[in-house]
ZAMARGU-4260 file (C-alpha; in steps of 0.2 Angstrom, whole numbers, plus 5000, padded with zeros to 4 digits):
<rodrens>
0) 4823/5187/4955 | 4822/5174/4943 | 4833/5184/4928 | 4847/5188/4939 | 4850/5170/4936
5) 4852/5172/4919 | 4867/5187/4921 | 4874/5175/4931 | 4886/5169/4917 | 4888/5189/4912
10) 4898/5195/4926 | 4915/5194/4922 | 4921/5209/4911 | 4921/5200/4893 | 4918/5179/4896
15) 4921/5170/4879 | 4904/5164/4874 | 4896/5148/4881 | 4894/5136/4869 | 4878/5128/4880
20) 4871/5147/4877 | 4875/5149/4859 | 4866/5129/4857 | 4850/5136/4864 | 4851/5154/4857
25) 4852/5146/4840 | 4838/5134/4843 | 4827/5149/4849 | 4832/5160/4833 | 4826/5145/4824
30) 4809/5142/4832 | 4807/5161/4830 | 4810/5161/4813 | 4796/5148/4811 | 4783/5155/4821
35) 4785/5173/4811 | 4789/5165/4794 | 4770/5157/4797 | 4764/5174/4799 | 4764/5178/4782
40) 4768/5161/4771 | 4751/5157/4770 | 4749/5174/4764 | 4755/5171/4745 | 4743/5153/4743
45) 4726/5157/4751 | 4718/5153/4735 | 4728/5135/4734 | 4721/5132/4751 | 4704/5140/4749
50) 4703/5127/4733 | 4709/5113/4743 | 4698/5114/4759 | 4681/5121/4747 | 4681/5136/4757
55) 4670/5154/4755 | 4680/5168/4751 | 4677/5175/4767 | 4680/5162/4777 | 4697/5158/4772
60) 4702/5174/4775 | 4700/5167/4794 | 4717/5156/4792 | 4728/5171/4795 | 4715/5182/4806
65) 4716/5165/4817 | 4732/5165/4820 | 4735/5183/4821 | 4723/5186/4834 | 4730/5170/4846
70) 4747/5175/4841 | 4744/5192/4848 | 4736/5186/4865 | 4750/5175/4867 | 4764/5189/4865
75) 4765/5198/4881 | 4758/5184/4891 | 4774/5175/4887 | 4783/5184/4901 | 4773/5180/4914
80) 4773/5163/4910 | 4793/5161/4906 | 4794/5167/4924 | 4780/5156/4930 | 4787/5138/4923
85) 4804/5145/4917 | 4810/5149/4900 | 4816/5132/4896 | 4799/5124/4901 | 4791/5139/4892
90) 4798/5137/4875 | 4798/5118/4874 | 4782/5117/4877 | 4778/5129/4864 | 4790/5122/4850
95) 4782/5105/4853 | 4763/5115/4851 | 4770/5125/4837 | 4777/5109/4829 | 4761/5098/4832
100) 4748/5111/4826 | 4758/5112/4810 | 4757/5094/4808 | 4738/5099/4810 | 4735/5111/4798
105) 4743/5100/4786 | 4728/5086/4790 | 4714/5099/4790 | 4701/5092/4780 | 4689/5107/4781
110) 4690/5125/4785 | 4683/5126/4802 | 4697/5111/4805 | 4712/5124/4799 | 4705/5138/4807
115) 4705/5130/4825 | 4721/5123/4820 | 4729/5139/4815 | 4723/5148/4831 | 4732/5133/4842
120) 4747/5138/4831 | 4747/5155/4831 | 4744/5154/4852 | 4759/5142/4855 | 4769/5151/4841
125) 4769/5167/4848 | 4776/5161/4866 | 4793/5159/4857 | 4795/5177/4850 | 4798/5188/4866
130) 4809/5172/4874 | 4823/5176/4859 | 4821/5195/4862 | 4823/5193/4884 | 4837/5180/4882
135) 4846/5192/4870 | 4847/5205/4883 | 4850/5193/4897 | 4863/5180/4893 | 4874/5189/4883
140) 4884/5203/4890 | 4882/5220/4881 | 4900/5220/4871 | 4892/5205/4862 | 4876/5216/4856
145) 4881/5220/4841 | 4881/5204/4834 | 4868/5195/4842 | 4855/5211/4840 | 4856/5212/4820
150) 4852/5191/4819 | 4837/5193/4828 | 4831/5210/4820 | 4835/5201/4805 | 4825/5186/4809
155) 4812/5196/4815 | 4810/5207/4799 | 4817/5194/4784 | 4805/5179/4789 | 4788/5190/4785
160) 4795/5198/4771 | 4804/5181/4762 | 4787/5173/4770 | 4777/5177/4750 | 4793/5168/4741
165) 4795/5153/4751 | 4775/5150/4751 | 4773/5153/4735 | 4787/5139/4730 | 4780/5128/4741
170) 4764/5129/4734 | 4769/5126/4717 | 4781/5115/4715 | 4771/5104/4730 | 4754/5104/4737
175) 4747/5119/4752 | 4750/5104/4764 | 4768/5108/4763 | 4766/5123/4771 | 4764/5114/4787
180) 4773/5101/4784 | 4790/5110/4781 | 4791/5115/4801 | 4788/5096/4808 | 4809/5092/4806
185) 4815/5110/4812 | 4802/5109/4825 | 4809/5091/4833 | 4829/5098/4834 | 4822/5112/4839
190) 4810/5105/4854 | 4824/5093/4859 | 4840/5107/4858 | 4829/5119/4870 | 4825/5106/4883
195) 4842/5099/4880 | 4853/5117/4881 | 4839/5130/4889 | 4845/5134/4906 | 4845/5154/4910
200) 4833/5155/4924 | 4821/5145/4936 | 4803/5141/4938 | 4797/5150/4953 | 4780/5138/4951
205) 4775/5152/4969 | 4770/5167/4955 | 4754/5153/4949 | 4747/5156/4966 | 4745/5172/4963
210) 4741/5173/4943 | 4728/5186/4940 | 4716/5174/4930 | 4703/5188/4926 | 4719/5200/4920
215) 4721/5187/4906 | 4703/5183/4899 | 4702/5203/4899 | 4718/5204/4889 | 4712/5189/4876
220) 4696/5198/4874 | 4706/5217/4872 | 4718/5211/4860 | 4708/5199/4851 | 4695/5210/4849
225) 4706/5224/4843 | 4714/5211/4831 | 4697/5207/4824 | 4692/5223/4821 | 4707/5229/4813
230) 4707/5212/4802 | 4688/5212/4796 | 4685/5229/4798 | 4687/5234/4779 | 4679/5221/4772
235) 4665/5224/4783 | 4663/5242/4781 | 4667/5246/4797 | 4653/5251/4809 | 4641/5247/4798
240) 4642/5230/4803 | 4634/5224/4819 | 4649/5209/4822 | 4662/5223/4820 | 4652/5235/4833
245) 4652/5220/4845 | 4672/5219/4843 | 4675/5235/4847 | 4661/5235/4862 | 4671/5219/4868
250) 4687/5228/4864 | 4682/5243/4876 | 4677/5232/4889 | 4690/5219/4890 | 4703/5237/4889
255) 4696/5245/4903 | 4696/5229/4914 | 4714/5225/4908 | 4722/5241/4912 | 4711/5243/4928
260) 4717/5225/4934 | 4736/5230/4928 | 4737/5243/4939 | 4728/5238/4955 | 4736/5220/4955
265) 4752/5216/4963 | 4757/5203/4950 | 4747/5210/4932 | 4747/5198/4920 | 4757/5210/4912
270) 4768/5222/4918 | 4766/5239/4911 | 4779/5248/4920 | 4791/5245/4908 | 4782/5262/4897
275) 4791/5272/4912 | 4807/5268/4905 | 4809/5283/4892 | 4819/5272/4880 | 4809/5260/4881
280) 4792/5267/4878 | 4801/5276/4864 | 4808/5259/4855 | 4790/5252/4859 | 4783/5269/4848
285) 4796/5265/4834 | 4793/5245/4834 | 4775/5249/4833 | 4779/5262/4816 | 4792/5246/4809
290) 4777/5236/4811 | 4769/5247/4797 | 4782/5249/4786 | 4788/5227/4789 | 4770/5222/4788
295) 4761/5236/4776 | 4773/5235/4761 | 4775/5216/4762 | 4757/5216/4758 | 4754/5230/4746
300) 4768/5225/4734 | 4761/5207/4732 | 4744/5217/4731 | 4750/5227/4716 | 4761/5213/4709
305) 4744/5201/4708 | 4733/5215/4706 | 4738/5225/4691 | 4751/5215/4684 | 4742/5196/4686
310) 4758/5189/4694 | 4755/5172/4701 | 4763/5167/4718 | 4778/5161/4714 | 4782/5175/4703
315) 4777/5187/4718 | 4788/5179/4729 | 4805/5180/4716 | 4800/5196/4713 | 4798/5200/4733
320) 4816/5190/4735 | 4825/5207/4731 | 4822/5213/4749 | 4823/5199/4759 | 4843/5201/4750
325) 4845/5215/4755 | 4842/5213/4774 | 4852/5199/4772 | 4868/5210/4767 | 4864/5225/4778
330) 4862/5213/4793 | 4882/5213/4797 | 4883/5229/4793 | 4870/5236/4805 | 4878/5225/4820
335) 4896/5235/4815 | 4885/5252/4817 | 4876/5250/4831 | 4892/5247/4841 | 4901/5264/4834
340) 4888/5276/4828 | 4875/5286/4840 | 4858/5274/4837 | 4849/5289/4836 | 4859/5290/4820
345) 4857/5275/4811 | 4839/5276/4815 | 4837/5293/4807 | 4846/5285/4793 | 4835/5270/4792
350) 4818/5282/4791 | 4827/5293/4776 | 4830/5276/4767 | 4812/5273/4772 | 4805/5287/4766
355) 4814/5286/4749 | 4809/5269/4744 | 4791/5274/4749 | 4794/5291/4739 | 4800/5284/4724
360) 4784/5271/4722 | 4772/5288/4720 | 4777/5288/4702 | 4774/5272/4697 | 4763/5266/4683
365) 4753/5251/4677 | 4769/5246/4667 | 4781/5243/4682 | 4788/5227/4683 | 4804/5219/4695
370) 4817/5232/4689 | 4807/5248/4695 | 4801/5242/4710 | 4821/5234/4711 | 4829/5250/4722
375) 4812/5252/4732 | 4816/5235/4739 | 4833/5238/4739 | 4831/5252/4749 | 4816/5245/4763
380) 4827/5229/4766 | 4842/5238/4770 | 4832/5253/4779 | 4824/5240/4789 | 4839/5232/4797
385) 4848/5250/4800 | 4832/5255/4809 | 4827/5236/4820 | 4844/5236/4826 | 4845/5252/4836
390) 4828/5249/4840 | 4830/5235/4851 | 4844/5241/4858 | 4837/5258/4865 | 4820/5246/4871
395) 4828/5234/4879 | 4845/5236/4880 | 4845/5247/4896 | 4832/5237/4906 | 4837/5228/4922
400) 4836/5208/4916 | 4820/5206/4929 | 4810/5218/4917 | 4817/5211/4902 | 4805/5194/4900
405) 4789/5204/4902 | 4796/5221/4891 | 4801/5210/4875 | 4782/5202/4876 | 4776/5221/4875
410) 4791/5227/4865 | 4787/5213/4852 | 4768/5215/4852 | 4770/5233/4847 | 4777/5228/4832
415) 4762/5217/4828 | 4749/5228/4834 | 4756/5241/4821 | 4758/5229/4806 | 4736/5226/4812
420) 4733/5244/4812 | 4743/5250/4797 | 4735/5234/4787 | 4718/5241/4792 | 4723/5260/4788
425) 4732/5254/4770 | 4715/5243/4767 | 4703/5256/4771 | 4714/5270/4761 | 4715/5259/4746
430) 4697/5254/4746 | 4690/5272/4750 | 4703/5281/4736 | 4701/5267/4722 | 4682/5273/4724
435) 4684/5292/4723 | 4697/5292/4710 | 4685/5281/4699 | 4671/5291/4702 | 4683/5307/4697
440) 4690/5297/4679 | 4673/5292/4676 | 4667/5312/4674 | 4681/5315/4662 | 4677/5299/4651
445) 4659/5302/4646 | 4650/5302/4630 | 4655/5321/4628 | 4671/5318/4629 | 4678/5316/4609
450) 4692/5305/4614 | 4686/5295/4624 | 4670/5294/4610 | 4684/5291/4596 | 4694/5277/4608
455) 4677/5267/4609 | 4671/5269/4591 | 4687/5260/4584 | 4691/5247/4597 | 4672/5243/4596
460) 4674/5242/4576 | 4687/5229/4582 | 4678/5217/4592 | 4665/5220/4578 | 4678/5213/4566
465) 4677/5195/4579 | 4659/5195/4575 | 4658/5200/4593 | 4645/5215/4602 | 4659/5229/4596
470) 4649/5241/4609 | 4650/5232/4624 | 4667/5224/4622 | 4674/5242/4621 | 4663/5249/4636
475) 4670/5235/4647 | 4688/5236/4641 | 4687/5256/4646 | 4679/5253/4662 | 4692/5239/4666
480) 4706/5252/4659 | 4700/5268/4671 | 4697/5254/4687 | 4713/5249/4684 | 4720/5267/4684
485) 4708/5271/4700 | 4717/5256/4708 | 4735/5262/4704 | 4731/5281/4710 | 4726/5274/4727
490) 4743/5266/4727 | 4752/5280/4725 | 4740/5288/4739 | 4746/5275/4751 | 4765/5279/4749
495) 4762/5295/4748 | 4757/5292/4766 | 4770/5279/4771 | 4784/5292/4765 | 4775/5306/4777
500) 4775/5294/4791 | 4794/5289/4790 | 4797/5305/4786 | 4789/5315/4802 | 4799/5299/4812
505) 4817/5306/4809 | 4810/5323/4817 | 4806/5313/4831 | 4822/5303/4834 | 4830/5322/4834
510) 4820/5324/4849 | 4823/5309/4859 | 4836/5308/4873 | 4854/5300/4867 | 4851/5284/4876
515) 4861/5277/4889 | 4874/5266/4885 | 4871/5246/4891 | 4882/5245/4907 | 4896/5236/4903
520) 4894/5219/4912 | 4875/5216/4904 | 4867/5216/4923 | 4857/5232/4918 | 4857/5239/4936
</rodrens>
């Protein structure tokens, strides 16, 4: 098999490290860090970009669906390919793609420019994701898991959430074009240290022969479909739009074709037996609920911030910083843990810690600033790297290493696939509570309400005092007031729901099976 190659180095009891390995694990972290870090540093400047490129409001909302939607087709073919042309071949290729396409955006001159741009990025990005996560659990043996599984749950968790700072700095103190721009030079060391040090398994060029090409155009319609729909799908109004009952007609199709050809072929385009592993389809279940809580509250804290608070992007991000922090100094810690406590208990403990921060946002108010939402973010950035740890141990860490390519492709698409569904569920929730609660204010705040009557009459006697329509100034400053309080209550609605989630999740690592511990050599037989 092509990864038993890659143990080759793993056999003796303890080796010291190789420092060819290390060189080219490094490199990977790096180009990893970029690819997710793209995710969401567009995120915080849309409007910059929007300006810059004279684009709709809806159409710029297409430079981070692009990207998610190629990055997500790309994610579990990677392991197909790394076994096809090698994983050297594989991600050179794709850190040179990655670093082009940046290069790209930068000189996009018009929206549908940046839109096919970001989708070549987001495809040739995502190739290097599962590549960090397979070589992880192939070149190193197990003793050295506990430090080389925290870095790349930390990369993997602190590029989106410090993604908002970084762009937002970028942004200001530069142009949008520096969004871009800042991958070309980390892009080049790291396209020349992977051809250069990458060398854990072969090509077996053979597999191509046998590529299940329909397998893959089923799989890009499926996923990108599902992406679309989950994207779009609020803005839309769901199926009362005919684009997003196509998705989700293309969606079902290309599903049933996918799985039917994933079983019935003997080389699937992906391989799906990987969910018979019971850790492994448990850690897949658990990335795909981190993928909420990573992906969910990096957006409805910047929503809040901006929102309510009229926060610029900048300020969002210092404000953000707190829990990229916080992950950062948890990171060592968790790597210490996972090698002497149960995994089923730090991730219990990660879930609580989840569930708190989450809890302690249903009380807030139009009035909170950095220092309440301070041991929220405090508590998610250390919760986060308690939980991610263990995690990809239990997925991956008991696979044999010629599963482990394909399984990190699927174990890492989980993670995305819940931070698409939980950003539709958080979207449609906000949308749909903002309206009922305003509905509910508005009854109370009527014109046979005396206070309200009383609160009009003399901020309307104000405005009169401007030589301004006193009437219609204070109607529009009420109707701002209770839209504004609709909007918070909706808020609290959505971590009210987030603290149930992680909550019902430490019932459900009581349940699980105390994994198995990684056999000691790393071979995984």
């Amino acid at each position: 098999m092509a990864a038993t190659t890659a143990t080759a180095g793993a056999i003796p009891a303890d080796p010291p490290m190789d420092r060819r390995k290390l060189i080219a694990f490094f490199a990977m972290v790096v180009g990893m860090f970029m690819s997710i870090l793209d995710i969401q540093i567009v995120s915080a400047s849309l409007a910059e970009i929007q300006a810059g490129l004279s684009a709709g409001s809806d159409e710029i909302a297409w430079v981070q669906t692009a990207y998610l939607i190629a990055e997500v087709i790309m994610i579990p073919l990677s392991g197909t390919l790394a076994r096809i042309l090698s994983t050297r071949v594989l991600f050179t290729i794709c850190a040179a793609g990655f670093t082009m396409a940046s290069a790209l955006c930068a000189t996009a001159t018009n929206i549908e420019q940046m839109i096919i741009y970001r989708a070549i990025q987001g495809f040739i990005g995502g190739g290097m994701i599962p590549s960090v996560f397979a070589a992880a659990f192939t070149i190193f043996p197990a003793s050295k898991r506990s430090i080389v599984s925290p870095i790349i749950g930390l990369i993997a968790t602190l590029a989106p959430t410090i993604g908002p700072t970084v762009g937002g700095y970028l942004s200001n103190a530069f142009s949008w074009h520096w969004l871009f721009l800042v991958n070309i030079v980390p892009g080049i060391f790291v396209t020349a240290l992977a051809w250069s040090f990458i060398d854990f398994d072969k090509p077996q060029h053979s597999l191509m022969k046998r590529f299940d090409w329909l397998g893959l155009f089923s799989m890009a319609v499926f996923l990108g479909s599902l992406e679309y729909v989950l994207e779009e799908g609020n803005n839309k109004d769901w199926f009362q739009d005919e684009h997003i009952v196509l998705g989700t007609l293309a969606m079902v199709i290309g599903a049933v074709i996918f799985f039917w050809r994933a079983f019935r072929v003997d080389f699937p385009v992906v391989d799906l037996k990987a969910f018979a592993n019971r850790n492994f389809a448990f850690g897949s279940l658990f990335s795909f609920t981190m993928g909420v809580g990573l992906y969910g509250l990096t957006y409805l804290y910047p929503l809040y911030l901006g929102r309510i608070r009229g926060y610029d992007a900048l300020m969002i991000g210092e404000t953000m910083f707190v829990s990229g922090l916080a992950m950062f100094l948890t990171a060592p810690v968790a790597g210490i843990l996972s090698g002497r406590l149960d995994p089923r208990v730090m991730m219990g403990i990660g879930f609580f810690g989840f569930a708190c921060g989450t809890y302690l946002m249903t009380s807030m108010t139009a009035d909170w600033d950095f220092y309440e939402l301070l041991l929220p973010q405090i508590l998610r950035g250390c919760s986060l790297m308690l939980c991610m740890v263990p995690i990809n141990n239990v997925a991956l860490g008991t696979l044999p290493p010629n599963r482990i390519q394909n399984a990190s492709g699927l174990y890492n698409l989980t993670r995305n696939l819940g931070g698409a569904v939980g950003l539709a569920i958080i979207n449609t929730m906000l949308t749909q509570r903002a309206d009922e609660h305003y509905a509910r204010l508005s009854e109370h705040v009527n014109y046979g309400n005396p206070a309200a009557m009383d609160w009009l009459n003399s901020v309307g006697a104000n405005f009169n005092t401007y030589g301004m329509d006193g009437a219609t100034a204070a109607l529009s400053r009420l109707s701002g007031m209770v839209t504004q309080q609709a909007t918070i209550m909706s808020f609290i609605d959505v971590f009210t729901g987030l603290t149930f989630l992680f909550a019902s999740l430490i019932l459900l690592v009581v349940m699980i099976a105390k994994p198995k511990a990684a056999p000691p050599s790393g071979s995984g037989h």
